[in-house]
C-alpha positions as CSV (number, residue, x, y, z in Angstrom):
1,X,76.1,141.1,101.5
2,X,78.8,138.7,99.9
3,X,77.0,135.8,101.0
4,X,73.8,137.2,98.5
5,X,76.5,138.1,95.9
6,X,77.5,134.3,95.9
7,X,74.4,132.9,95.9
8,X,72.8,134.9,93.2
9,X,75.9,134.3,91.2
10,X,76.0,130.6,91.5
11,X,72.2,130.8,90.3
12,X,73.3,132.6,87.5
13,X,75.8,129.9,86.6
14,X,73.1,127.0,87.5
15,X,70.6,128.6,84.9
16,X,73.3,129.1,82.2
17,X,74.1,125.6,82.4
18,X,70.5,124.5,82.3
19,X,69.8,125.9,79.4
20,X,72.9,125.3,77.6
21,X,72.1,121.3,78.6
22,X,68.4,121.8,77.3
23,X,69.5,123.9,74.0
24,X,71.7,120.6,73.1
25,X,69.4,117.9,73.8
26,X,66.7,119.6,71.4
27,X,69.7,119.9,69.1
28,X,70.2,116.5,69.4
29,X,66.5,114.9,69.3
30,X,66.4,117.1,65.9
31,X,69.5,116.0,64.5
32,X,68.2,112.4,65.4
33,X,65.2,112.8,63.6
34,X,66.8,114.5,60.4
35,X,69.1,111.4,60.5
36,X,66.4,108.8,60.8
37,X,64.6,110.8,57.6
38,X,67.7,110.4,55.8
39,X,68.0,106.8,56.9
40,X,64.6,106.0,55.4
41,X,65.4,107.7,52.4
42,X,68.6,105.3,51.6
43,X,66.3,102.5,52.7
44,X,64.0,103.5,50.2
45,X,66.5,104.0,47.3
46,X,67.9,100.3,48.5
47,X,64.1,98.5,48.2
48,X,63.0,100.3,45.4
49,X,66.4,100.1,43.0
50,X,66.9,103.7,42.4
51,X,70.2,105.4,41.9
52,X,73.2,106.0,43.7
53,X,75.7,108.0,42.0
54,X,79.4,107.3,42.5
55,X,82.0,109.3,42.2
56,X,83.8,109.6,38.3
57,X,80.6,107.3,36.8
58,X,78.2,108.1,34.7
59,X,75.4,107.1,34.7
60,X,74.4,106.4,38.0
61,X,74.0,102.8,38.7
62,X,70.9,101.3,40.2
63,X,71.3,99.7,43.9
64,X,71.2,96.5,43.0
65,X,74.6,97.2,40.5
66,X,76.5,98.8,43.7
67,X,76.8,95.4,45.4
68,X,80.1,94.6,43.0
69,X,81.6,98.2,43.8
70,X,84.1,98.3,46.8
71,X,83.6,101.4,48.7
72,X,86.7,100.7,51.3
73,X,86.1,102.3,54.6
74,X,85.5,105.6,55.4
75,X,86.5,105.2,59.6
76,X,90.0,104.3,58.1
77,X,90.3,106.8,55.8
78,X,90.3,104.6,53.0
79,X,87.6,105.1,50.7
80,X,88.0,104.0,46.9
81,X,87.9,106.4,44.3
82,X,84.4,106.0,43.5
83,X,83.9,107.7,47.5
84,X,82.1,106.8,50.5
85,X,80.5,110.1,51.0
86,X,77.0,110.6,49.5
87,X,74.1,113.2,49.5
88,X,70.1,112.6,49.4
89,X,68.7,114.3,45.9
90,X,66.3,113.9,43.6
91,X,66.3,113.0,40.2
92,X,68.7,111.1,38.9
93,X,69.7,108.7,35.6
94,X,70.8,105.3,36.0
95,X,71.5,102.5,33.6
96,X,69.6,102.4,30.3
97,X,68.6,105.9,30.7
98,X,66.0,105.7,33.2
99,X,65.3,108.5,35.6
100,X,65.0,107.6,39.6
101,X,62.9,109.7,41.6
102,X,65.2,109.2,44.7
103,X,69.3,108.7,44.7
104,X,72.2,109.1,46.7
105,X,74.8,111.3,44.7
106,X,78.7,111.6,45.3
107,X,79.4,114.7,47.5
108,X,83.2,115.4,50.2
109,X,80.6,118.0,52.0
110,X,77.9,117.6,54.0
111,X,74.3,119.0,52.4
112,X,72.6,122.0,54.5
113,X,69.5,120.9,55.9
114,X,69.0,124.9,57.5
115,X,68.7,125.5,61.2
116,X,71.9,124.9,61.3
117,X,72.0,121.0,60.3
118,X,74.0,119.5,57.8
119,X,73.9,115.8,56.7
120,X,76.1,113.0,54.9
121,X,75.1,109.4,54.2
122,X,78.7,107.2,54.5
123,X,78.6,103.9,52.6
124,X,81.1,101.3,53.3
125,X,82.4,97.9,52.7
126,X,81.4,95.8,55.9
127,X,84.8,94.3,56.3
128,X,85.5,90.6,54.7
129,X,81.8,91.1,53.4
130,X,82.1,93.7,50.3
131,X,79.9,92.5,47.9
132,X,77.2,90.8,50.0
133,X,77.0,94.0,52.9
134,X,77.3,97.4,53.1
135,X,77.0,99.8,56.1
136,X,75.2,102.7,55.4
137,X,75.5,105.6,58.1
138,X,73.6,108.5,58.2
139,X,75.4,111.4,59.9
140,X,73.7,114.8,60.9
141,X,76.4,117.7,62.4
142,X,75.1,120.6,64.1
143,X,77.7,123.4,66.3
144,X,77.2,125.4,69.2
145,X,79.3,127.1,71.8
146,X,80.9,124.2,72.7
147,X,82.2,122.4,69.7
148,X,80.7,120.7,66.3
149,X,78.5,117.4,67.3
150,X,76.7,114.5,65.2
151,X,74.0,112.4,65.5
152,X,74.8,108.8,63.8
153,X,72.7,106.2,62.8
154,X,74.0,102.8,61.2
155,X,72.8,99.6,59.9
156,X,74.5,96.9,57.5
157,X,72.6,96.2,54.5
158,X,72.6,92.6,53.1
159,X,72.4,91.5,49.4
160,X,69.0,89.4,49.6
């Protein structure tokens, strides 16, 4: 009778674990994908000029004006006070007063995506390389029982 008790229980245990295992790699291919969308989006704002709106400046500046900013470095912890931290949103003025369809706007907390998600885009100075690269990385954060987790994405963008 044990032997059954033990065997049904370590089923029990198997299946939990199973499913916890396929519940986070959904998670994780949607949290991917979310962070691939917002990836496009910055590389959109990039080839198409819009805005990107920095923290304590008004109006936003265009991309091609945030080459001469220094971000600093957000994996240090030492982000400028114009902040590393940025949000996807529409609608925004730049520079002469012209409306962007697309920016990335100055934000400390992630936006909520729903289902759970939340994203932030991180720009930084690539080191030694401020105003000719930046690293853009697009961070989606989901939690379940076993702690917060993140999908990351990152590429360097170059001043053409």
């Amino acid at each position: 009778m044990s032997l059954i008790a033990v065997v049904i229980g370590a089923m029990a245990i198997t299946t939990t674990y199973s499913l916890r295992n396929t519940q986070f790699s959904k998670n994780q291919a949607q949290a991917t994908m979310l962070a691939q969308e917002n990836m496009e989006k910055v590389r959109t704002i990039k080839s198409a000029n819009y805005g990107v709106c920095l923290q304590g400046k008004t109006p936003c500046l265009t991309w091609e004006e945030i080459w001469d900013e220094t971000f600093g470095s957000y994996s240090s912890k030492s982000c400028t006070l114009i902040g590393c931290t940025y949000i996807p949103s529409n609608n925004c003025t730049v520079t002469g007063d012209i409306t962007k369809a697309l920016c990335l706007t100055y934000s400390e907390n992630p936006i909520d995506l729903g289902n759970g998600f939340t994203a932030q885009v991180i720009i930084e100075d690539e080191p030694g390389l401020a105003g000719t690269q930046k690293r853009v990385t697009s961070k989606v954060f989901w939690t379940d029982t076993t702690g917060q987790h993140s999908s990351d994405l990152v590429t360097v963008f170059s001043k053409l």
